[in-house]
C-alpha positions, 0 to 999 in steps of 0.5 A: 500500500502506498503512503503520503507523508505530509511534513508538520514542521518549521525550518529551523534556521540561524538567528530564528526566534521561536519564544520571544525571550529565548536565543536564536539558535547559532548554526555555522561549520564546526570543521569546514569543507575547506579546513577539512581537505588539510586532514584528507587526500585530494579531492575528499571534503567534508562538513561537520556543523556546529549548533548552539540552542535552547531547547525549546527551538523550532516545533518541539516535544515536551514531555513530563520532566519539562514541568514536573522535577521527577518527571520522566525525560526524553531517554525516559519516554519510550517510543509508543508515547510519540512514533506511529500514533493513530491521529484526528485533526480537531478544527479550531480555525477562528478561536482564541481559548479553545474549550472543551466544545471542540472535543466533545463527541470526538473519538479520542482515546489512545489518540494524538489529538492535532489541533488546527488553529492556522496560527503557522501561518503568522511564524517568523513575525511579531504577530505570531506571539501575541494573542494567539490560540490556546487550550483551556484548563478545562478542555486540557482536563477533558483530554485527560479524562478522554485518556489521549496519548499527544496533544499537538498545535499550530500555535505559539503555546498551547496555553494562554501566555498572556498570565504566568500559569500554565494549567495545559502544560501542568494537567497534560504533562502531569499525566504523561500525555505528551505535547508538541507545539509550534507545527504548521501545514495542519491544513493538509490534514484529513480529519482521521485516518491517519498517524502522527509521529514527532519523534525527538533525540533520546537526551537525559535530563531533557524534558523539550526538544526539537522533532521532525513531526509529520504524518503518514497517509495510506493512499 
């Protein structure tokens, strides 16, 4: 059977900023090609690349050691928690505070729940840090509840950043229900029927990293 993978995923550059507040990432040639050829025969370059960054960078995973001390880090979480996930795409074009309307009557149990938002669409200017979509305490609860497996969202944060609290990120990550922010291409989407995956370095004592997020399409 064939297959479609749809990319989910920002370009991460040098000098882009992903949270306002945070460092740009620093990408430039640890060895050079050019350097290179004094340690090779003729005609044989190579490139080894230099990256100095937050991890909070580009579209990122947070898993429970992000928030939580004792939480289980990246090294930690096996590969059930984000590789081949069967996935629905949750419509929530126009809404800023995204309520537990959005989910009701969704089959979402085991599921990584993508959450459309079209807010990718302001990435790489001022727009895209203020007033942007969220989820609510309440919604976050109800996923809980639903026992979903991901959360994942277009947008500059999947809570509200206007105040300093972060109830989604305390109830989802509280319950080992993983979260990726900061996709884009969700328009591309069906709405079920197919799997997600954002799989991340296995680093220790890291709760965020950066992931390849995409989905997978039987065709």
């Amino acid at each position: 059977m064939k297959k479609k993978y749809i990319d989910l995923s920002h370009v991460i550059e040098a000098g882009m900023i992903t949270y306002k507040g945070l460092p740009a990432p620093l990408i430039c040639d640890y060895l050079s090609r050019e350097k290179s050829k004094d340690f090779y025969e003729a005609g044989t370059s190579f490139q080894i690349g230099k990256i100095e960054m937050v991890s909070n960078t580009g579209t990122y995973l947070d898993c429970p050691f992000h928030r939580y001390e004792h939480g289980k880090d990246l090294a930690q979480m096996e590969l059930e928690a984000f590789a081949d996930l069967e996935a629905i795409t949750i419509h929530a074009m126009g809404a800023q505070a995204i309520d537990v309307a959005h989910f009701q009557g969704q089959s979402l149990e085991n599921k990584a729940v993508i959450i459309r938002t079209d807010w990718s669409k302001h990435w790489n200017t001022d727009l895209y840090f203020e007033n942007h979509p969220f989820l609510t305490a309440a919604a976050a609860q109800f996923l809980k509840v639903a026992k979903v497996k991901l959360v994942g969202i277009d947008s500059h944060n999947i809570d509200d950043t206007r105040g300093n609290a972060r109830p989604v990120h305390t109830i989802l990550l509280g319950a080992e229900i993983l979260i990726v922010e900061h996709m884009c291409n969700l328009h591309a989407l069906p709405i079920d029927n197919y799997r997600f995956s954002a799989v991340p370095p296995k680093f220790k004592g890291v709760g965020t990293f950066p992931v390849r997020a995409f989905a997978t399409l039987k065709l």
